[in-house]
Backbone bond lengths (Angstrom), bond angles and torsions (degrees), N, CA, C in turn:
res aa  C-N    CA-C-N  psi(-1)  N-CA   C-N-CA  omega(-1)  CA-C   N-CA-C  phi
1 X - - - 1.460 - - 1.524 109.52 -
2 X 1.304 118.11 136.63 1.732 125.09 -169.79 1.835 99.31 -116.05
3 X 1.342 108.45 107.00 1.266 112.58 -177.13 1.912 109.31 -84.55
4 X 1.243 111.34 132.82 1.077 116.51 179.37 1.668 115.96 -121.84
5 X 1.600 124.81 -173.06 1.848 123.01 -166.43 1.408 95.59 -122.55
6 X 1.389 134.81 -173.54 1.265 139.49 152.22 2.079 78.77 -156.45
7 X 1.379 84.60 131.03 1.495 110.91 -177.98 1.455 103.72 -110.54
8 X 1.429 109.10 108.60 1.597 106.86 172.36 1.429 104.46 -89.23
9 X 1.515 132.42 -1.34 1.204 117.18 -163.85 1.443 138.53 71.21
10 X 1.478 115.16 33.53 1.095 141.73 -175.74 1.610 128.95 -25.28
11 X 1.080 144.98 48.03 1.251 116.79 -173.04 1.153 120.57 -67.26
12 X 1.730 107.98 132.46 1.320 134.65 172.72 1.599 122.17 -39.23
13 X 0.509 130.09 167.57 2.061 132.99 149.99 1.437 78.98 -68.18
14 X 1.623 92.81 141.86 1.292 128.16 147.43 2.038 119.90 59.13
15 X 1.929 68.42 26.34 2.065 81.59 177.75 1.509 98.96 -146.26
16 X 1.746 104.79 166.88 1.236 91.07 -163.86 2.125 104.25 -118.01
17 X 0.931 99.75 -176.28 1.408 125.90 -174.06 2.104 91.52 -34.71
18 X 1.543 102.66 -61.50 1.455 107.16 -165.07 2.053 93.81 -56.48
19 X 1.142 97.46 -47.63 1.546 111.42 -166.28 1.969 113.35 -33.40
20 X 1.614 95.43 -50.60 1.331 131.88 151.44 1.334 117.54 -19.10
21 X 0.819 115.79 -82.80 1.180 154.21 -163.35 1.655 118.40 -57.24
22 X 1.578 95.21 -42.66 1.637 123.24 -165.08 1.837 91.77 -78.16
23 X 1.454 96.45 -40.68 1.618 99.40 -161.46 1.588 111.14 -114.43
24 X 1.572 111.73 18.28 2.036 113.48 142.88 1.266 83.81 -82.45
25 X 1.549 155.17 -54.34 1.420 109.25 -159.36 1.566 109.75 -91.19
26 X 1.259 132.23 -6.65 1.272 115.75 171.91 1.608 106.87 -59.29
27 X 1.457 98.57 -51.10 1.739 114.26 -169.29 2.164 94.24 -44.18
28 X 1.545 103.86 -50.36 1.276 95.18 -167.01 1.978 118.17 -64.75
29 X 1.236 95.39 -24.17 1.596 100.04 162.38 1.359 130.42 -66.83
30 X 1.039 119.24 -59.32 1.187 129.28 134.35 1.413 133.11 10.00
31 X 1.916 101.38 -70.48 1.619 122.60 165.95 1.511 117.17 -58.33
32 X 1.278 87.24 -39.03 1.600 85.39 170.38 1.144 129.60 -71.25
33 X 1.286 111.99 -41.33 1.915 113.78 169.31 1.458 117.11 -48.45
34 X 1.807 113.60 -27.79 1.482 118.22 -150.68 1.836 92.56 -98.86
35 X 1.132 117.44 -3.57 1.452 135.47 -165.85 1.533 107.53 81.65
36 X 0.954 139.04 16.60 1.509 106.82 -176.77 1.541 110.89 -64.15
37 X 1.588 112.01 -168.01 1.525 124.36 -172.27 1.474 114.05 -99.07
38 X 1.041 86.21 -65.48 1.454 92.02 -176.59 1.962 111.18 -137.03
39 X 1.532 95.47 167.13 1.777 101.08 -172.13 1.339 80.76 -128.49
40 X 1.602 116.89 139.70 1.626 124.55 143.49 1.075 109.79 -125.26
41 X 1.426 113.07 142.35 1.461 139.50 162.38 1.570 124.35 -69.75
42 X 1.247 107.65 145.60 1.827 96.09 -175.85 1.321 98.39 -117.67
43 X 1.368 114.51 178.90 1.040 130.26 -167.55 1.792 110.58 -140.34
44 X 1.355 107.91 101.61 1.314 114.13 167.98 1.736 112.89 -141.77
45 X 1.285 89.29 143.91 1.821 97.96 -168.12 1.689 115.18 -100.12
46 X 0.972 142.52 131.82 1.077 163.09 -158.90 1.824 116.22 30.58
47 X 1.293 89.98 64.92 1.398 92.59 -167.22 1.862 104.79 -114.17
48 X 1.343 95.43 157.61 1.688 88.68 -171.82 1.347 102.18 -120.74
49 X 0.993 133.72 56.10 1.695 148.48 156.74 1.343 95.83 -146.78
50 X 1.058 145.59 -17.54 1.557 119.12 -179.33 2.022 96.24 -128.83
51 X 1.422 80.93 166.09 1.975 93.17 -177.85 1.277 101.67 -127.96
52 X 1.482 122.89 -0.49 1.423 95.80 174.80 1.434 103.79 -103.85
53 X 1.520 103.02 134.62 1.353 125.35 -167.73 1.751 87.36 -94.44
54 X 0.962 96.37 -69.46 1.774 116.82 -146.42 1.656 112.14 -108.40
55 X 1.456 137.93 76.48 0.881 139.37 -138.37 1.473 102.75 -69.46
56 X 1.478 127.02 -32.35 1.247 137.03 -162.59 2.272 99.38 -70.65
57 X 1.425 97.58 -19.89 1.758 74.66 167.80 1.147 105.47 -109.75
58 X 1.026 138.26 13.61 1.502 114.20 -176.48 2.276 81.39 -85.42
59 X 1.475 100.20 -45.21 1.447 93.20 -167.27 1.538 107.50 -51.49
60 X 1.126 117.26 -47.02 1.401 110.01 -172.17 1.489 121.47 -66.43
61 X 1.275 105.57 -10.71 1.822 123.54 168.27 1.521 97.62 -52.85
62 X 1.520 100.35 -89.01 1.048 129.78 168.83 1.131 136.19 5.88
63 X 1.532 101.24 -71.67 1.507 123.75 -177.06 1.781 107.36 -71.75
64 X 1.412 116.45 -2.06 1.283 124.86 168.35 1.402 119.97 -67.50
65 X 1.833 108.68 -47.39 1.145 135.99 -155.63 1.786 112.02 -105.94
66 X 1.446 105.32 6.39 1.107 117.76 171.23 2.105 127.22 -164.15
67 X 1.459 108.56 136.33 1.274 103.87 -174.63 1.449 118.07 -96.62
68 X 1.418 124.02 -16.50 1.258 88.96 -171.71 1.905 113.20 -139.19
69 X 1.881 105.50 22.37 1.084 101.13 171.16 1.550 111.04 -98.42
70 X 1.467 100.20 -175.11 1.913 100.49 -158.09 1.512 78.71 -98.36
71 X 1.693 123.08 155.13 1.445 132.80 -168.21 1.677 98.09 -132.19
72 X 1.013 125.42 120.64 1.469 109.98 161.32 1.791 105.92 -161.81
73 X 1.914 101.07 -170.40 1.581 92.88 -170.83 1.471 111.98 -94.44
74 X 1.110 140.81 177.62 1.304 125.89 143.32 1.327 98.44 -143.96
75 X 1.285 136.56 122.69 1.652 96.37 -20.81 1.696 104.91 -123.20
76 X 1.275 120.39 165.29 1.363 122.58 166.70 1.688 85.73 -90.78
77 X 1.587 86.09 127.60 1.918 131.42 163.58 1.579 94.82 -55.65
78 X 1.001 123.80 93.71 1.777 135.26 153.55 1.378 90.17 -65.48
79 X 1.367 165.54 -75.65 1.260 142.84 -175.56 1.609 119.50 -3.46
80 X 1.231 103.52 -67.74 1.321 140.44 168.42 1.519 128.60 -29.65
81 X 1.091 140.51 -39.18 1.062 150.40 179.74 1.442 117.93 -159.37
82 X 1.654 122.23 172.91 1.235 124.32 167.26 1.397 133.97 -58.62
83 X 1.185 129.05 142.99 1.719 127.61 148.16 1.507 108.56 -1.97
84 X 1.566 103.67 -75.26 1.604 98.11 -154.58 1.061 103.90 -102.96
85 X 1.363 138.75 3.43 1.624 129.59 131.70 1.497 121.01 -19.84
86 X 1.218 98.15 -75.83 1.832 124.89 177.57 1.602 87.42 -35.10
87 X 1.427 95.46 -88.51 1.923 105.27 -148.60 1.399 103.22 -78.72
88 X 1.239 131.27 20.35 1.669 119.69 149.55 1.496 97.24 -103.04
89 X 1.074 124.09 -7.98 1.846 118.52 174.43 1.591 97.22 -80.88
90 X 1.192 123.98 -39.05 1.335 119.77 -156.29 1.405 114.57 -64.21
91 X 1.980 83.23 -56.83 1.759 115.09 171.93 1.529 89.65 -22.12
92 X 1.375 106.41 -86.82 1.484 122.92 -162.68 1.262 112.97 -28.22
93 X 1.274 134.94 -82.10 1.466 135.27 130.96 1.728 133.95 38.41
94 X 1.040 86.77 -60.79 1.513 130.69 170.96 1.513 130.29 -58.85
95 X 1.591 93.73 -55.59 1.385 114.20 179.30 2.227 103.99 -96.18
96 X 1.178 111.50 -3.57 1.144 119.67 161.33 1.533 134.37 -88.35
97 X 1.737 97.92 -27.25 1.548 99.51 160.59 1.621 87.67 -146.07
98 X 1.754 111.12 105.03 1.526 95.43 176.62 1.645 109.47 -77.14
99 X 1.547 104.33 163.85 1.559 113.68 -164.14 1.543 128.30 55.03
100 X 0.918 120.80 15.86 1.404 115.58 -174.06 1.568 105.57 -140.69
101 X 1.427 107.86 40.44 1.328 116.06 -167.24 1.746 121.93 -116.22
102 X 1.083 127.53 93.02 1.311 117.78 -175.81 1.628 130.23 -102.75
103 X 1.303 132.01 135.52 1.284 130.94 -146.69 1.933 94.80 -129.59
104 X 1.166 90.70 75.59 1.981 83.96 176.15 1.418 98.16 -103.22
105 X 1.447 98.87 140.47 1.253 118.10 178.40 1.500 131.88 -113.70
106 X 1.287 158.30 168.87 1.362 143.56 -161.82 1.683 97.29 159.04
107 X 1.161 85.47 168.34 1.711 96.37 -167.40 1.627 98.20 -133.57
108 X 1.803 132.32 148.46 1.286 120.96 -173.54 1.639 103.11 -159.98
109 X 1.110 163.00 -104.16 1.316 144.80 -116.75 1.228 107.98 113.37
110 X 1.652 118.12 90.02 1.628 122.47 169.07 1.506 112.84 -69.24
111 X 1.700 121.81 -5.70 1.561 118.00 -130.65 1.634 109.55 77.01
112 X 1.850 106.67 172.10 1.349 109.46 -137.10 1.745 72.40 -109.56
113 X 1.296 123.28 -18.61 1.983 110.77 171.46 1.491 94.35 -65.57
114 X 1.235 138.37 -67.86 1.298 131.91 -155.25 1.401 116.27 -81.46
115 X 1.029 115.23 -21.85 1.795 117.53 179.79 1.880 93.62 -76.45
116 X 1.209 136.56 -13.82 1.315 145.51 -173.99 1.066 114.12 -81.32
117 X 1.839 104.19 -62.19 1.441 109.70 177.21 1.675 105.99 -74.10
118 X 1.398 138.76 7.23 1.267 113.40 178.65 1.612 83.98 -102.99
119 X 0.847 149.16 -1.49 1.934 130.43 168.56 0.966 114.42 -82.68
120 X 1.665 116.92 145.45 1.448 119.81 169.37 1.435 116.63 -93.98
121 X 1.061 134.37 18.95 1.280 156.33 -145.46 1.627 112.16 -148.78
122 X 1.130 136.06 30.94 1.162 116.61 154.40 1.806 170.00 -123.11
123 X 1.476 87.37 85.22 0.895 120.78 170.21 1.734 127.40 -73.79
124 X 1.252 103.98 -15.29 1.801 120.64 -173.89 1.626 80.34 -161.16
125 X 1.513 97.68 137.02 1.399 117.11 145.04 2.024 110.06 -49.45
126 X 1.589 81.73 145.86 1.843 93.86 -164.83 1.659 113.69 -91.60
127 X 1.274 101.79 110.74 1.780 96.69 -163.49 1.989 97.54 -87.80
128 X 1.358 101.28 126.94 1.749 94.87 -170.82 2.010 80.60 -116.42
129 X 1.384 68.67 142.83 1.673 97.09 147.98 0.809 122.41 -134.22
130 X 2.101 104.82 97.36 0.983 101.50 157.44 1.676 159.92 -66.74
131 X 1.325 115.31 16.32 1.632 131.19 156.49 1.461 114.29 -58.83
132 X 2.001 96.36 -51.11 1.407 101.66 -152.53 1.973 94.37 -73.84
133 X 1.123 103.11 -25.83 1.975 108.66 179.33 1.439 108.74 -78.71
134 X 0.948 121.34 -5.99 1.641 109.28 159.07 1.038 127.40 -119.78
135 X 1.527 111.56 4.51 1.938 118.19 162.81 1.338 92.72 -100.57
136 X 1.227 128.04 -23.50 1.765 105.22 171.12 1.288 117.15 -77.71
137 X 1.615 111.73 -41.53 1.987 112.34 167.11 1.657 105.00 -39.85
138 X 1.241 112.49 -41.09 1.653 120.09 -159.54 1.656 93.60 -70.96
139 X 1.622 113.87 -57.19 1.253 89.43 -167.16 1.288 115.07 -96.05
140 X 1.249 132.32 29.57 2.000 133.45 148.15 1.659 93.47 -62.27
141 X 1.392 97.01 -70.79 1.821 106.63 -166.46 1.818 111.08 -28.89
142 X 1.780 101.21 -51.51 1.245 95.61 -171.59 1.549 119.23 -134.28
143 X 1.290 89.71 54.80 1.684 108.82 -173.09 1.318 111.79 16.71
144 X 0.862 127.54 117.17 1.734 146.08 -146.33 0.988 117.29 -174.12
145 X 1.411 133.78 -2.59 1.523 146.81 -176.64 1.250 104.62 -68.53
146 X 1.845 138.33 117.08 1.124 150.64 178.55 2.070 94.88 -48.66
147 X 1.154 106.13 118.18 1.807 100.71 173.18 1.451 110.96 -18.27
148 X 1.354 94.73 -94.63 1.580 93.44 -173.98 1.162 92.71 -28.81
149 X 1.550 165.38 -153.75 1.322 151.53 -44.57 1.634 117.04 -60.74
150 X 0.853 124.90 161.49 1.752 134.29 -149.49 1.809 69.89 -87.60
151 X 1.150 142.45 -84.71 1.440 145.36 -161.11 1.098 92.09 -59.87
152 X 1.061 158.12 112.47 1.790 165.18 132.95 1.292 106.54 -149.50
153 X 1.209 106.93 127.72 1.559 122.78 -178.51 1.704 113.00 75.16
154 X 1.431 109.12 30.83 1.373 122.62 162.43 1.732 122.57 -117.19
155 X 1.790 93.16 55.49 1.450 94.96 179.39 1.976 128.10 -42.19
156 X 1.216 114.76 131.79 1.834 104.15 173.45 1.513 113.21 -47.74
157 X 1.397 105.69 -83.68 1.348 104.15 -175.08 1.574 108.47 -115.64
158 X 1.089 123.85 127.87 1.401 129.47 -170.25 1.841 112.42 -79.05
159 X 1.499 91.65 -27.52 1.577 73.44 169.45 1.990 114.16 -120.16
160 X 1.071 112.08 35.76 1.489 117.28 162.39 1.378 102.90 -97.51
161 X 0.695 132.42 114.93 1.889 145.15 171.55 1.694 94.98 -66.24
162 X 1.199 111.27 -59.24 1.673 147.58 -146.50 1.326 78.99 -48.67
163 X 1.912 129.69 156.58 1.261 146.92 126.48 1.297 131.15 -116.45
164 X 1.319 100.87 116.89 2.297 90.83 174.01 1.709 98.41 -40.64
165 X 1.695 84.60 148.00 1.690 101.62 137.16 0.993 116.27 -44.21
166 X 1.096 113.93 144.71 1.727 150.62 174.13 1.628 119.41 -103.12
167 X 1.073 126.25 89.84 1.765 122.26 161.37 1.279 113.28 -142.62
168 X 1.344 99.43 144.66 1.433 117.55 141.18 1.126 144.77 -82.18
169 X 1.718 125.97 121.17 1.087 131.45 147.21 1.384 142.84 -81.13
170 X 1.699 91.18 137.48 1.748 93.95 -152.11 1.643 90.29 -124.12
171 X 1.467 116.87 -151.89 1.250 137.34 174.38 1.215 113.63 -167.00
172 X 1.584 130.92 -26.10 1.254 145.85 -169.96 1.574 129.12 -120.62
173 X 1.332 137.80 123.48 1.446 106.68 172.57 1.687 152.27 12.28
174 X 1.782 90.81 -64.38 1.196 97.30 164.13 1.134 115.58 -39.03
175 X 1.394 147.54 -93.60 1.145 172.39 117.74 1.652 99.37 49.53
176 X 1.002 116.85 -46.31 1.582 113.92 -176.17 1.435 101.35 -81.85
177 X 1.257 121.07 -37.50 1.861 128.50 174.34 1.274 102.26 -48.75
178 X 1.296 112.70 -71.17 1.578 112.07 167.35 1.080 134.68 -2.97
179 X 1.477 113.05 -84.52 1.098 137.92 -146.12 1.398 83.10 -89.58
180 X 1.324 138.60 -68.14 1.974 140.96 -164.25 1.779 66.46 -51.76
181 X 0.785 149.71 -165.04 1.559 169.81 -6.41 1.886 98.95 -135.78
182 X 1.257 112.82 -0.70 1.573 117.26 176.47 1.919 94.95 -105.09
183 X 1.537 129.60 -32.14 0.641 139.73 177.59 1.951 109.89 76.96
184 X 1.316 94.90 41.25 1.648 112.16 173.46 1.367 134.91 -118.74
185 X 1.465 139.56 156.35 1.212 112.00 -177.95 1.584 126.76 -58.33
186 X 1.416 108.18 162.99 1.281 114.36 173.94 1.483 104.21 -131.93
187 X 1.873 99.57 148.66 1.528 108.18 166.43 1.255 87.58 -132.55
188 X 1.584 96.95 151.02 1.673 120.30 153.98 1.412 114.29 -111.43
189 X 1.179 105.54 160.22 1.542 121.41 -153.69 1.721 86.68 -118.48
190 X 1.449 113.17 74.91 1.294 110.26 -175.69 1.801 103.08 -72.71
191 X 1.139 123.06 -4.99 1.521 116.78 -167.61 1.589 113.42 -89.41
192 X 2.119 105.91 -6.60 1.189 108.84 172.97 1.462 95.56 -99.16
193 X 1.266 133.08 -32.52 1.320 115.39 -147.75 1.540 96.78 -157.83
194 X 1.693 108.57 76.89 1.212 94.29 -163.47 1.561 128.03 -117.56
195 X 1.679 84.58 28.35 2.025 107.22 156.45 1.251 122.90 -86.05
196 X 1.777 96.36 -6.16 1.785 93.53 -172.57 1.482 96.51 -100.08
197 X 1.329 145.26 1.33 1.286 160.67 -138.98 1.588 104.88 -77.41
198 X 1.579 106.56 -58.32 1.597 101.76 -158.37 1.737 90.87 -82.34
199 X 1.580 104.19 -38.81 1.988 110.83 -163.43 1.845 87.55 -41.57
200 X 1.334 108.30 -71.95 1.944 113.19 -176.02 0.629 136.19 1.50
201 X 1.819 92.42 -77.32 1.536 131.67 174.91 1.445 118.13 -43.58
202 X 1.840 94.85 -54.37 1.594 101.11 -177.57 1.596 116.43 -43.80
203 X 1.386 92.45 -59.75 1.438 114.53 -173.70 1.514 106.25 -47.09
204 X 0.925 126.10 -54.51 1.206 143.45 -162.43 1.927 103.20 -51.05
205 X 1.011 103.10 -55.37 1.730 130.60 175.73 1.288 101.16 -59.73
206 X 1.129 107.72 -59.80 2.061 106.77 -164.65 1.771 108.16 -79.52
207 X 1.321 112.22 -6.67 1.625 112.44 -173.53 1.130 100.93 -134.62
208 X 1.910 120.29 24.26 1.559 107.22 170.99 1.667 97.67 -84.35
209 X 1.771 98.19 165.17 1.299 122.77 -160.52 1.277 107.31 -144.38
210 X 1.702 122.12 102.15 1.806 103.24 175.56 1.097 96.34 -76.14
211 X 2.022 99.78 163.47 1.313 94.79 -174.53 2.035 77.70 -143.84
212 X 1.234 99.24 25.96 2.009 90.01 -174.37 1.330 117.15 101.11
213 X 1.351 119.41 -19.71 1.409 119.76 -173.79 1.246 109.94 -84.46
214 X 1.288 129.39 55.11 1.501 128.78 159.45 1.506 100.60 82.01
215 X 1.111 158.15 14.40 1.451 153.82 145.04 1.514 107.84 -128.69
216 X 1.909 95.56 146.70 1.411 109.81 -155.95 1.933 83.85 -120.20
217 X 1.376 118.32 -1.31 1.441 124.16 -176.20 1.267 111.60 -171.45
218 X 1.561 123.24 165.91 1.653 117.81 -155.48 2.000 97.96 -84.29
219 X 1.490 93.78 155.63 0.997 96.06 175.24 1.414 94.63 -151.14
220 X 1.665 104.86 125.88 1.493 118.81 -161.17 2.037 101.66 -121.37
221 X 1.084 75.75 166.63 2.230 90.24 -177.08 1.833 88.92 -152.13
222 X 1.178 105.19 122.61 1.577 124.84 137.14 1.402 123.85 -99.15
223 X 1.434 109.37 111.88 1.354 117.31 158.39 1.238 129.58 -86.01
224 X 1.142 132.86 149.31 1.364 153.90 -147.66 1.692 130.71 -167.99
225 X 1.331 117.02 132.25 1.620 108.92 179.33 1.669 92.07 -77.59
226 X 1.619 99.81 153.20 1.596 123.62 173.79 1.499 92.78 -123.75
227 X 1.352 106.31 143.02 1.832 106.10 161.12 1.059 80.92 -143.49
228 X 1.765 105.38 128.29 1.306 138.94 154.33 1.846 109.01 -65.78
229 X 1.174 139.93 -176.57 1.565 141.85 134.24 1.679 92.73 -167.16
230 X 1.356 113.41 176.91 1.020 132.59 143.89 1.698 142.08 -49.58
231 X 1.174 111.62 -47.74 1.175 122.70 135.35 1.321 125.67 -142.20
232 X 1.591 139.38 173.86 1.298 166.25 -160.44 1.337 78.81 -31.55
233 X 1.767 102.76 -81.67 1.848 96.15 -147.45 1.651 103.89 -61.31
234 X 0.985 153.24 -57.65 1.676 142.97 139.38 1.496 136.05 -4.60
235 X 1.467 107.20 -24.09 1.784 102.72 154.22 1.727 95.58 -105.03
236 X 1.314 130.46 -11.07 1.232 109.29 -172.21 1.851 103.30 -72.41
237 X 1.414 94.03 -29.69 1.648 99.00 -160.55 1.689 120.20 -74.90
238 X 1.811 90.02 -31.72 1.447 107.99 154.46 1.634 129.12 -71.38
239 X 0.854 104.20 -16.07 1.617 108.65 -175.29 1.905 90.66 -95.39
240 X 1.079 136.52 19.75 1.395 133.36 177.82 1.429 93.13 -129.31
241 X 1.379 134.59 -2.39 1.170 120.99 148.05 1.752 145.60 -46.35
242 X 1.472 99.21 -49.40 1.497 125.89 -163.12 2.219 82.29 -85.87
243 X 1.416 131.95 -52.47 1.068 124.33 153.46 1.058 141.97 -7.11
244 X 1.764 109.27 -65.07 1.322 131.93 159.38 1.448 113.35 -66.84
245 X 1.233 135.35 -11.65 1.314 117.04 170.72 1.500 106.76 -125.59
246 X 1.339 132.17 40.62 1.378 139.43 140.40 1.406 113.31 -89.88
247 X 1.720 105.18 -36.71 1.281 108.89 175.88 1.241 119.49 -58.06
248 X 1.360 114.82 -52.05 1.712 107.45 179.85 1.261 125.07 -90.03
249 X 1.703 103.83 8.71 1.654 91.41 167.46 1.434 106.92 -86.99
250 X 1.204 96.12 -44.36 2.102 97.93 168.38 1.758 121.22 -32.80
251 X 1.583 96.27 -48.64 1.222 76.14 176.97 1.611 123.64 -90.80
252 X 1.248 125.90 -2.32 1.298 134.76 -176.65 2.017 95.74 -70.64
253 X 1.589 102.41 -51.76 1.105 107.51 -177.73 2.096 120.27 -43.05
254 X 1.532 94.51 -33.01 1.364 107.78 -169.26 1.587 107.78 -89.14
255 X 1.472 106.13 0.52 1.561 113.72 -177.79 1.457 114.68 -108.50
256 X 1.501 104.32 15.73 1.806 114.04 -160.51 1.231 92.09 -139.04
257 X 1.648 134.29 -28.49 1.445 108.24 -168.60 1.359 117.98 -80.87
258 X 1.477 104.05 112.79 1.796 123.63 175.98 1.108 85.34 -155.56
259 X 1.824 89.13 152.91 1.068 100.80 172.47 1.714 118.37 -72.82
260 X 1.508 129.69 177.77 1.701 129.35 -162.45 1.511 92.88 -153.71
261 X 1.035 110.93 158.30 1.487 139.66 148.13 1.796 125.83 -161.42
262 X 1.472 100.54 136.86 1.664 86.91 -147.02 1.744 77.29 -97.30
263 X 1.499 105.95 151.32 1.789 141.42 -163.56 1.938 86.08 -56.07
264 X 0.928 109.05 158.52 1.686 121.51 166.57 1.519 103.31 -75.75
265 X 1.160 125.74 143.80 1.459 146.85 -176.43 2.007 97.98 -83.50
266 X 1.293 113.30 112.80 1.098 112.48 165.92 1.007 126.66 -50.47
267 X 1.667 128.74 150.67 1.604 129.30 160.81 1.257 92.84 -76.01
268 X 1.743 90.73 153.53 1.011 141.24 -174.89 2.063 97.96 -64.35
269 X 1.459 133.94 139.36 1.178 120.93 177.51 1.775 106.27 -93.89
270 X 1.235 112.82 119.22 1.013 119.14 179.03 2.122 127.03 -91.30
């Protein structure tokens, strides 16, 4: 078993955002000395316990300050942006630390202020499909575009051979359908939902499908909270931490869903 981190970027009590920031990549150096596999970065937007906004710099920090662990997000918000946003960032990525590149993907809900301000488009609420955004990420990465398609024969980088890993992060069924029938990795997020964990998984294994995208058989990740302490009552008390803050994002979450549209930006008075 190859134990790996997911770095939300923690700020401490009584430190700030930069502070954060300084010490996911120490922490990720660090991982590397201790052997782990791999580090992912998360991605949450205007949040005041975590600093990682944008998973793609902390990796590219990172991958400065270290050679030989695997770096990636968990997850970049496909909500969020385009197909070839993603996988020409990744590409890039890629060719900055080849092989040690991971591209997990997942879709999530900032609230209806921040899911607003991340579109460039709004004029209509943004209908995503997410299927159709991760078979199009899939086929930039590995040119796969049926000819006729308007994008075919617009390789990223012509001389990186190299491709990140490929997964999805899920929490639910769906998510394992996915991924077995895209024929890519999958993680479950057993720390949200972690009765649905083994059913997924199973599934996931018995209905994977290559389809060319870099796996010839399933390759799965369960995530999970760990609390270390000193002793019992000290990881018990810490491990009721991460608890306490599912709890109140749930309910914050249940105190925001309406629908939003943010006011038009005045002209400028000339």
């Amino acid at each position: 078993m190859t134990l790996s981190i997911v770095d939300l970027g923690t700020v401490a009590p009584g430190t700030t955002e930069k502070d954060a920031l300084a010490d996911s990549l120490e922490n990720t150096r660090h991982a590397e000395e201790l052997g782990f596999h791999r580090v992912w970065f998360a991605e949450h937007h205007l949040s005041r316990s975590g600093a990682s906004h944008y998973p793609e710099l902390l990796i590219a920090a990172a991958s400065a300050m270290t050679s030989r662990i695997r770096l990636g997000s968990g997850a970049v918000l496909m909500n969020h942006y385009s197909p070839f946003k993603v996988a020409e960032m990744f590409k890039q990525l890629e060719a900055m630390a080849p092989g040690r590149i991971d591209l997990g993907m997942g879709r999530a809900t900032a609230g209806p202020v921040i899911d607003a301000a991340l579109q460039q488009n709004r004029q209509r609420p943004a209908q995503v499909d997410h299927q159709q955004q991760i078979l199009e990420t899939l086929a930039w990465l590995y040119e796969s575009f049926p000819e006729d398609h308007p994008f075919a024969g617009n390789p990223l980088m012509t001389t990186v051979p190299e491709v990140p890993q490929t997964w999805l992060l899920g929490s639910s069924p769906n998510g394992s359908n996915l991924a077995a029938g895209l024929g890519i990795g999958y993680t479950f997020a057993g720390f949200i939902n972690p009765q649905g964990a083994a059913p997924a998984l199973r599934h996931y294994r018995k209905n994977f499908n290559p389809q060319g995208f870099g796996l010839d058989s399933p390759r799965a990740i369960l995530a999970v909270n760990v609390a270390v302490g000193e002793t019992t009552a000290d990881g018990l008390h810490l491990a009721g931490s991460p608890k306490g803050f599912y709890a109140r994002c749930a309910e914050r979450a249940g105190t925001r869903e309406r629908s939003w549209s943010p006011p038009p930006m005045k002209q400028p008075l000339r």
